[in-house]
Backbone as CSV, one residue per row, in Angstrom:
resi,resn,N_x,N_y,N_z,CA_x,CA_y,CA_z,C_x,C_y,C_z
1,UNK,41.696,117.655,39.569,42.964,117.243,40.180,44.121,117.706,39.292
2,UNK,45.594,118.255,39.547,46.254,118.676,39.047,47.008,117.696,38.545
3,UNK,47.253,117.728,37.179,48.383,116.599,36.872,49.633,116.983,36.662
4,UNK,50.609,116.021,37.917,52.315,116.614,37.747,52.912,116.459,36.472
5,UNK,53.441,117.419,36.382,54.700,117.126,35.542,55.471,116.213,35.193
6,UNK,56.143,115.610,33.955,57.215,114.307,34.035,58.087,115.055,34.751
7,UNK,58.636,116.069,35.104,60.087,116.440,35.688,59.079,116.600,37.429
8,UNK,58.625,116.985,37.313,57.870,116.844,38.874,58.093,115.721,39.078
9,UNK,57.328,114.971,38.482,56.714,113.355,39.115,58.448,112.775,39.426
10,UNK,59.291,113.107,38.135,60.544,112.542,38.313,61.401,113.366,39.826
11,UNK,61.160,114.713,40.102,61.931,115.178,41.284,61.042,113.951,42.257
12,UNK,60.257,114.132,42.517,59.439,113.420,43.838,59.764,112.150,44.257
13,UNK,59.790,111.120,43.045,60.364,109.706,42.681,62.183,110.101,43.662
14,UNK,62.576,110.922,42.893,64.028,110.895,43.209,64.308,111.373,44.847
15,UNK,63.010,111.952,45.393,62.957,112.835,46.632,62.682,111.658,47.266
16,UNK,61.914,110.862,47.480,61.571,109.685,47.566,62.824,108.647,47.860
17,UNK,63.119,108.324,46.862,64.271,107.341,46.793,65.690,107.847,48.018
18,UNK,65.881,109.058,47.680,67.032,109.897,48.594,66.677,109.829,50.023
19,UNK,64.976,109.444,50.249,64.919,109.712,51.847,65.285,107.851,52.119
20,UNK,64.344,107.079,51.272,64.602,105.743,51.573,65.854,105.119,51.354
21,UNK,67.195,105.702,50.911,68.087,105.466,51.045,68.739,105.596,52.133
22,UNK,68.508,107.178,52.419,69.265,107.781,53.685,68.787,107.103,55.197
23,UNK,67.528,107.014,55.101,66.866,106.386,56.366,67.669,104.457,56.530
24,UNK,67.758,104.006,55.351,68.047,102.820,55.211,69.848,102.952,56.007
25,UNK,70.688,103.636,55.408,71.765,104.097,56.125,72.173,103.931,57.437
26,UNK,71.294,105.301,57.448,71.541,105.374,59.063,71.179,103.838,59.934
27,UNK,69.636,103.614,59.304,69.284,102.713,60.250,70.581,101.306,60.326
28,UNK,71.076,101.005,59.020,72.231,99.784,59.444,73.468,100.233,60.178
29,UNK,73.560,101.586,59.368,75.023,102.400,60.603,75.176,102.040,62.086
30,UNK,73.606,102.376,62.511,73.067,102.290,64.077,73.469,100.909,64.426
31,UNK,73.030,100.091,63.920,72.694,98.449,63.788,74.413,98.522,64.051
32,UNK,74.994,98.378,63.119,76.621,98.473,63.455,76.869,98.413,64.643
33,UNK,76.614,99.932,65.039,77.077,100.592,66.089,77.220,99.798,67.190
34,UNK,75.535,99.514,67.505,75.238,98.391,68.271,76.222,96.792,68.300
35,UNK,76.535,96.711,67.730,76.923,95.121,67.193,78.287,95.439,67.412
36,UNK,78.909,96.170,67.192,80.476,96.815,67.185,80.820,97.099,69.045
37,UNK,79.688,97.502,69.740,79.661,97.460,71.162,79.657,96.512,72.255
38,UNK,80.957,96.464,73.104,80.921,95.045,74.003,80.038,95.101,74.744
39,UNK,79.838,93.635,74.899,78.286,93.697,75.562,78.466,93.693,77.210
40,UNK,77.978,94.279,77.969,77.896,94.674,79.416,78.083,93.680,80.428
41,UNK,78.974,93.278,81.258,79.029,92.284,81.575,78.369,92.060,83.045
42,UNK,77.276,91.232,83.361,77.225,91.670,84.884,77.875,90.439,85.790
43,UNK,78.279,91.144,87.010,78.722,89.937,88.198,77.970,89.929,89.716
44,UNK,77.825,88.915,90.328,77.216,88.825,91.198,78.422,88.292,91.727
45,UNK,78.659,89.087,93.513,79.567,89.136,94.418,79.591,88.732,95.618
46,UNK,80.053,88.098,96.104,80.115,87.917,97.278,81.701,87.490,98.207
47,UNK,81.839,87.695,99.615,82.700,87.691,99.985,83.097,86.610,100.443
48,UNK,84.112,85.707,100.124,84.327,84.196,100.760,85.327,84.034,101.932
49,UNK,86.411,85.035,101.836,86.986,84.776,103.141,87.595,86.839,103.551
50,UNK,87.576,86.479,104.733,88.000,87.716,104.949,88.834,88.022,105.714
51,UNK,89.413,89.086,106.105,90.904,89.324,106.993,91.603,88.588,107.198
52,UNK,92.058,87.640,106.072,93.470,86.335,105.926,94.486,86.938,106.005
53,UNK,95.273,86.616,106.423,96.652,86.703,106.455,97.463,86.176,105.031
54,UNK,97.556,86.595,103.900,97.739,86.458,102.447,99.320,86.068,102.589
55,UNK,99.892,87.015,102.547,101.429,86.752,102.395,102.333,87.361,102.958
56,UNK,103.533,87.153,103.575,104.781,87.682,104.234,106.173,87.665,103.497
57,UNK,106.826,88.800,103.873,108.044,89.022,102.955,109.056,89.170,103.767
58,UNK,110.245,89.257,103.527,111.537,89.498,103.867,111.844,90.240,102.847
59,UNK,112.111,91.452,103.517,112.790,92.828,102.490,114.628,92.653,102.734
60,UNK,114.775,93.186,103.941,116.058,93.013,103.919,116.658,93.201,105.603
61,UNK,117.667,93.462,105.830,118.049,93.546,107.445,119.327,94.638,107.149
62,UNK,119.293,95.720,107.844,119.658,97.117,107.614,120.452,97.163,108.503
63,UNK,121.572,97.898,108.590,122.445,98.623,109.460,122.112,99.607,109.593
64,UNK,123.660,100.686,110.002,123.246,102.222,110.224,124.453,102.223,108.565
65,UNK,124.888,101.749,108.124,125.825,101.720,106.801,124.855,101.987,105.617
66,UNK,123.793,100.593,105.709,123.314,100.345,104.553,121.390,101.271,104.831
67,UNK,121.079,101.790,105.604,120.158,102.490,105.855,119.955,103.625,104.803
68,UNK,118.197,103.851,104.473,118.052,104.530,104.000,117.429,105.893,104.016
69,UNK,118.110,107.058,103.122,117.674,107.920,103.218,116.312,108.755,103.058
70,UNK,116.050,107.987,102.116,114.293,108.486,101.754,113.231,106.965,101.897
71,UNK,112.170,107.373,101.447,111.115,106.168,101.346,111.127,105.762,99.982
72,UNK,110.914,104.264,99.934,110.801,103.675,98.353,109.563,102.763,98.560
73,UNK,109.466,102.368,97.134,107.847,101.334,96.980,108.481,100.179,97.148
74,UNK,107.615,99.072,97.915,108.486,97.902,98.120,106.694,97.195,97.857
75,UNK,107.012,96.371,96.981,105.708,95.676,96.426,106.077,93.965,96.748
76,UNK,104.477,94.108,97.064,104.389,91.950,97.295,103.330,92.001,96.159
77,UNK,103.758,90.756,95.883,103.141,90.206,94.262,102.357,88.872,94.259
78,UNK,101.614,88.724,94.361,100.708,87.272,94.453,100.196,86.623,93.685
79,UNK,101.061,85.700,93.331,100.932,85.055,91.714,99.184,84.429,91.754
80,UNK,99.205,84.089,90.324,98.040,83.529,90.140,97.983,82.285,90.087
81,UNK,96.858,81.930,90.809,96.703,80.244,91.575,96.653,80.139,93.033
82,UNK,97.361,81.123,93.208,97.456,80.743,94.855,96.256,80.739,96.025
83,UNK,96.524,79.786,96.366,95.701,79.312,97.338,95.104,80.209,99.078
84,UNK,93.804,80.441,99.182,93.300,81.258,100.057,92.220,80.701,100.444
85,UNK,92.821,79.936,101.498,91.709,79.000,102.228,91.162,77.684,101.163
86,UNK,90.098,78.013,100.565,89.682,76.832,98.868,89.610,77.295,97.814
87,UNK,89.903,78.316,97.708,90.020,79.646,96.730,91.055,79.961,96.593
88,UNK,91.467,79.825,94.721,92.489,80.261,93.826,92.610,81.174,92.893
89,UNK,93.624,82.495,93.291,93.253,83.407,92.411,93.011,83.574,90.847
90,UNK,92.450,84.446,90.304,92.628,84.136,88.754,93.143,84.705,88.236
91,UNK,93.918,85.900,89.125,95.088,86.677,88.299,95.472,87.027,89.158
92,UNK,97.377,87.117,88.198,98.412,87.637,89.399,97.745,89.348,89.889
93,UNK,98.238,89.489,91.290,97.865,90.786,91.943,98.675,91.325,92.657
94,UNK,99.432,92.857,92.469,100.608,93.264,93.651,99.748,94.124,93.940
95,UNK,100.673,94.326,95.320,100.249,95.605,96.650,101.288,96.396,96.915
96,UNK,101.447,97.595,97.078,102.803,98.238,97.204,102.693,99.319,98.230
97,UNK,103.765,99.552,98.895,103.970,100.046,100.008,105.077,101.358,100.320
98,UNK,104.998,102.471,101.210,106.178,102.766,100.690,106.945,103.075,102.149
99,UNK,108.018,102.377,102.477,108.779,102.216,103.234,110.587,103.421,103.573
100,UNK,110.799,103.577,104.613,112.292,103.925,104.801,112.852,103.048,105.572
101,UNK,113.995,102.046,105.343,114.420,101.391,105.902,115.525,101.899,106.785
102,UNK,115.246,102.102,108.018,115.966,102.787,109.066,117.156,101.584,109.614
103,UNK,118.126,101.948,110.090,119.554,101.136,110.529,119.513,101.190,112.075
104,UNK,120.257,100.545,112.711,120.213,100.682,113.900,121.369,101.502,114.075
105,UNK,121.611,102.250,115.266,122.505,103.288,115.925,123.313,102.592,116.787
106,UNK,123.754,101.339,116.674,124.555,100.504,117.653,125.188,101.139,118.453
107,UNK,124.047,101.449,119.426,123.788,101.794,121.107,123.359,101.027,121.836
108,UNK,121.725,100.888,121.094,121.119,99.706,122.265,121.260,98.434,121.827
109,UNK,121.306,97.888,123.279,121.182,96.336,123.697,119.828,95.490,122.780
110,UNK,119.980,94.428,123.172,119.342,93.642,122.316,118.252,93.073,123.357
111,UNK,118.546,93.102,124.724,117.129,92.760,125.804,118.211,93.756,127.129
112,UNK,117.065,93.538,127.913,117.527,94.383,129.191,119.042,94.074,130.009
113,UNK,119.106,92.935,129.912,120.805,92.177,130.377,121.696,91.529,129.830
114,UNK,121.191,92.399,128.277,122.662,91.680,127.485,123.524,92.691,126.835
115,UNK,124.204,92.002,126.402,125.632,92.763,126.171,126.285,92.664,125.040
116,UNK,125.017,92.119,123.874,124.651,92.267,122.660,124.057,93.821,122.295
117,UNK,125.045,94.179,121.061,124.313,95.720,120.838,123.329,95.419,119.596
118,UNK,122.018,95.765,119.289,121.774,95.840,118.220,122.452,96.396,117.068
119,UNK,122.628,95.455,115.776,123.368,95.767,115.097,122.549,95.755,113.396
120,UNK,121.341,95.614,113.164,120.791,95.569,112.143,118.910,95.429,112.695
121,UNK,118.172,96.248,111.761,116.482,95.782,112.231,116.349,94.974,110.338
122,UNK,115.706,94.087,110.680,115.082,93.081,109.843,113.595,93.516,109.457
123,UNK,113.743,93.885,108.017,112.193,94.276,107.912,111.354,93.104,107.281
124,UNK,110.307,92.728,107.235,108.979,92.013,107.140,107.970,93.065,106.639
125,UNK,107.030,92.295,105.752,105.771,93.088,105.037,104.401,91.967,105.412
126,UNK,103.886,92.294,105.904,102.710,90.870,105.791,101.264,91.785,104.319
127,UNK,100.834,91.037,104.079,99.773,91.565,103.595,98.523,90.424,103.825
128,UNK,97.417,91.630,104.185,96.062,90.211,104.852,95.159,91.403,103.679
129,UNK,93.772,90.930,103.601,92.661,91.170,102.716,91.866,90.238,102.684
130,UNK,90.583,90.603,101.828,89.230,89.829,101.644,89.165,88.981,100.687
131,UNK,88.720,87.768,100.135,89.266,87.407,98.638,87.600,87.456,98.811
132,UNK,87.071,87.980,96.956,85.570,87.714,96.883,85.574,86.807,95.785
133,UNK,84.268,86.587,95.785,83.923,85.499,94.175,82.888,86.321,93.094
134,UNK,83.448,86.736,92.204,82.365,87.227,91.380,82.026,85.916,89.977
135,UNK,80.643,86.348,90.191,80.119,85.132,88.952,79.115,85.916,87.869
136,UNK,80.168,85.578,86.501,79.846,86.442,85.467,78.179,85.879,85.318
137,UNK,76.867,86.932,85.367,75.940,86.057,85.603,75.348,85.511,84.297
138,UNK,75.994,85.627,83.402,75.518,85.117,81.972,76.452,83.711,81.590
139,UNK,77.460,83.724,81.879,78.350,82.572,81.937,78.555,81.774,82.788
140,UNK,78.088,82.328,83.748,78.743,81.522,85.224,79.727,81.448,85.500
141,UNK,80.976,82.018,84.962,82.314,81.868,85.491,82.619,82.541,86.481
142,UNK,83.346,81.930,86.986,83.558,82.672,88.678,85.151,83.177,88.458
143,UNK,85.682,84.329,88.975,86.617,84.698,89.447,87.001,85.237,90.993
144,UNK,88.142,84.779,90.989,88.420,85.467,92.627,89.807,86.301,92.476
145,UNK,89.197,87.650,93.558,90.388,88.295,93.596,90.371,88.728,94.944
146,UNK,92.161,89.123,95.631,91.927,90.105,96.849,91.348,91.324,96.638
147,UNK,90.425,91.896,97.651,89.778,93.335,97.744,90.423,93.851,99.085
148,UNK,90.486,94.941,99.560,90.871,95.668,100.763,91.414,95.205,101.310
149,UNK,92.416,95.087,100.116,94.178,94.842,100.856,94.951,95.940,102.042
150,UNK,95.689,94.960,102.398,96.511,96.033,103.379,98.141,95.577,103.748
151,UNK,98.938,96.616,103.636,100.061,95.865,104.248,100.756,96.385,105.753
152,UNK,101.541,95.620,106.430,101.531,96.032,107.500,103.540,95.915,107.425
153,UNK,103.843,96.139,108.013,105.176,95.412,108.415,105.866,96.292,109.523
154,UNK,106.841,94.786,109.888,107.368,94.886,110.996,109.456,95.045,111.162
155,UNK,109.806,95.963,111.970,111.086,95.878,112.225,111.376,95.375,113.434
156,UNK,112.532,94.158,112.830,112.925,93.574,113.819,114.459,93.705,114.718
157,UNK,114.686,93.957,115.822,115.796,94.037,115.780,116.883,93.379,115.722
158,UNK,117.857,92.755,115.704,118.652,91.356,115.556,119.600,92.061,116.055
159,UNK,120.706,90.865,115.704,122.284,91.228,116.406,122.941,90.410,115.061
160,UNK,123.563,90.264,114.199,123.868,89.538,113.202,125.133,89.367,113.418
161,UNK,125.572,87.595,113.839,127.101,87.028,114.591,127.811,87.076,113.871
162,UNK,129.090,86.692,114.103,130.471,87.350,113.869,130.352,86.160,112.503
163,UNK,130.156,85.147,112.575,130.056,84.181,111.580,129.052,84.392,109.866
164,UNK,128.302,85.525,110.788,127.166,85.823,109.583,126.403,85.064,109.206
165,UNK,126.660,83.694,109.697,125.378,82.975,109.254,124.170,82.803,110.149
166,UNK,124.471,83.651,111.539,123.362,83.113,112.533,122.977,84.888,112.978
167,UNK,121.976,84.658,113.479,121.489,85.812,114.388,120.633,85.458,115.429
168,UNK,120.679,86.554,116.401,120.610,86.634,117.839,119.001,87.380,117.933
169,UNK,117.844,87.039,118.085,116.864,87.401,118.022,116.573,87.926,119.772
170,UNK,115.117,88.775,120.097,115.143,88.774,121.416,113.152,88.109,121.285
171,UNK,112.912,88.247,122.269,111.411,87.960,122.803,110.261,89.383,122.656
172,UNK,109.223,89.269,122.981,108.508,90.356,122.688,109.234,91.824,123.880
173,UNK,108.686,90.464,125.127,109.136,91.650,126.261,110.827,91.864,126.665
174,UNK,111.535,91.823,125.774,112.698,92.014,126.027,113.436,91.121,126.764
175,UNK,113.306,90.449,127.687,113.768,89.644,128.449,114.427,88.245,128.007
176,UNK,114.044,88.279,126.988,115.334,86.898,126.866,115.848,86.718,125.202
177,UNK,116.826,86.091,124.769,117.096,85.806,123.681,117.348,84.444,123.088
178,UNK,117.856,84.623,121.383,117.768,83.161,121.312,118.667,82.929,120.338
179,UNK,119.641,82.491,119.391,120.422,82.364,118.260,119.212,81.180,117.426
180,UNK,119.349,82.119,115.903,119.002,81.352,115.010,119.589,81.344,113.585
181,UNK,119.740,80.046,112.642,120.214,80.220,111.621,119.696,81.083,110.605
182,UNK,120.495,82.197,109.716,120.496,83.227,109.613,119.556,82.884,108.478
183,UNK,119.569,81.758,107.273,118.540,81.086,106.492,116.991,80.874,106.448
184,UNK,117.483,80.265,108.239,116.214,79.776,108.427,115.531,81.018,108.994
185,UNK,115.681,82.103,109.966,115.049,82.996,110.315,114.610,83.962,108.855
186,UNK,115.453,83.652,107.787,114.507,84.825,106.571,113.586,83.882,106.175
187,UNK,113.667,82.523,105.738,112.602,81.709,105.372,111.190,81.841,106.446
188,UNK,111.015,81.865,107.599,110.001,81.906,108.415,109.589,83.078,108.496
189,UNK,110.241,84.391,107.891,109.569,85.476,107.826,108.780,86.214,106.669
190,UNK,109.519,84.722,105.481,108.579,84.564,104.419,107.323,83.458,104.358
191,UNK,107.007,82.989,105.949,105.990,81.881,105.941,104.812,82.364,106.923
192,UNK,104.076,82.690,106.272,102.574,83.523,106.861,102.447,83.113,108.731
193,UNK,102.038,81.178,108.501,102.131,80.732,109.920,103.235,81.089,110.526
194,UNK,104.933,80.651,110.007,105.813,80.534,110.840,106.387,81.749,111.472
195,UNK,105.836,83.341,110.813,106.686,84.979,111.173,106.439,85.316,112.725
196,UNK,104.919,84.980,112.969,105.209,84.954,114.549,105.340,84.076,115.763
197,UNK,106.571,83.183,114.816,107.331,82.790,116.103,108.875,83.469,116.018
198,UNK,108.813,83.963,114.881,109.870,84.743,115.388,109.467,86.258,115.387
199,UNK,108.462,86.788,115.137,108.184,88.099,115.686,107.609,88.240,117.371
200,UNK,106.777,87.061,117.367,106.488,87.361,119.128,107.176,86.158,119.406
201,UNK,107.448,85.610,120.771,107.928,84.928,121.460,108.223,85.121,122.870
């Protein structure tokens, strides 16, 4: 059998030591790595209510003065908490839209036999969507948010009275009209139930 060298035996020792160091390294580096990485979160989903009617806006009520020339983003914002059916969101959420707010051409009438000209359209945004529940499945915490949102909105036409505080609304089919306080008709077009009684009628 060959007998090593002291400077042999000593490279080998040291060859030795350099791998069980290096291997030792890496292997806690890795370990790190791991440990330094957020851990994956899973959720289990499901859908609790669907095609609600979420929220309604009052943008503004336009002339042919104050009408606009191009399209802008006009966003509804749905704070957090709010209520969707028994379900409260867990974070605020906007939807945005992008709109041209057109004026009226005070030409036409306001129904077939009046003698009211339209003088401003009143815009409205509704937004409806799905709210789901996801449940973090390691925690159990549940969150809810809207999914496949949508917004819709509507121009209305009005007649806005000499007083300014009231306006002259008409019916779906044209045929009849009605004066309402100019307050109360933007408040009901910010109230999900109350917009179509004054959008249809």
């Amino acid at each position: 059998m060959v007998k090593l060298t002291r400077k042999a035996q000593i490279l080998i020792f040291m060859l030795v030591l350099c791998l069980f160091f290096g291997f030792g390294y890496y292997l806690i580096r890795d370990t790190q790595k791991d440990e330094g990485k957020p851990k994956e979160v899973h959720y289990e989903i499901r859908v609790v209510a669907e095609d609600e009617k979420i929220m309604s806006t009052y943008i503004d009520s336009v002339s042919s003065q104050n009408a606009s020339q191009i399209y802008k983003t006009y966003q509804v914002t749905v704070p957090k908490g709010t209520k969707i059916k028994d379900y409260s969101l867990t974070q605020e959420q906007s939807f945005s839209k992008y709109l041209k707010l057109e004026g009226s051409n005070n030409k036409d009438f306001l129904t077939k036999k009046s003698k009211q000209k339209i003088t401003h359209y009143a815009y409205s945004m509704l937004l409806e969507g799905d709210v789901i529940e996801k449940t973090n499945t390691s925690t159990q915490e549940k969150i809810y948010e809207i999914v496949n949102a949508r917004i819709t909105y509507d121009q209305i036409p009005i007649v806005l009275l000499s007083n300014e505080n009231s306006v002259c609304i008409r019916n779906t089919n044209k045929t009849k009209e009605k004066i309402i306080n100019l307050q109360d008709f933007i408040n009901d077009l910010k109230d999900v139930k109350k917009r179509e009684n004054i959008i249809s009628w």
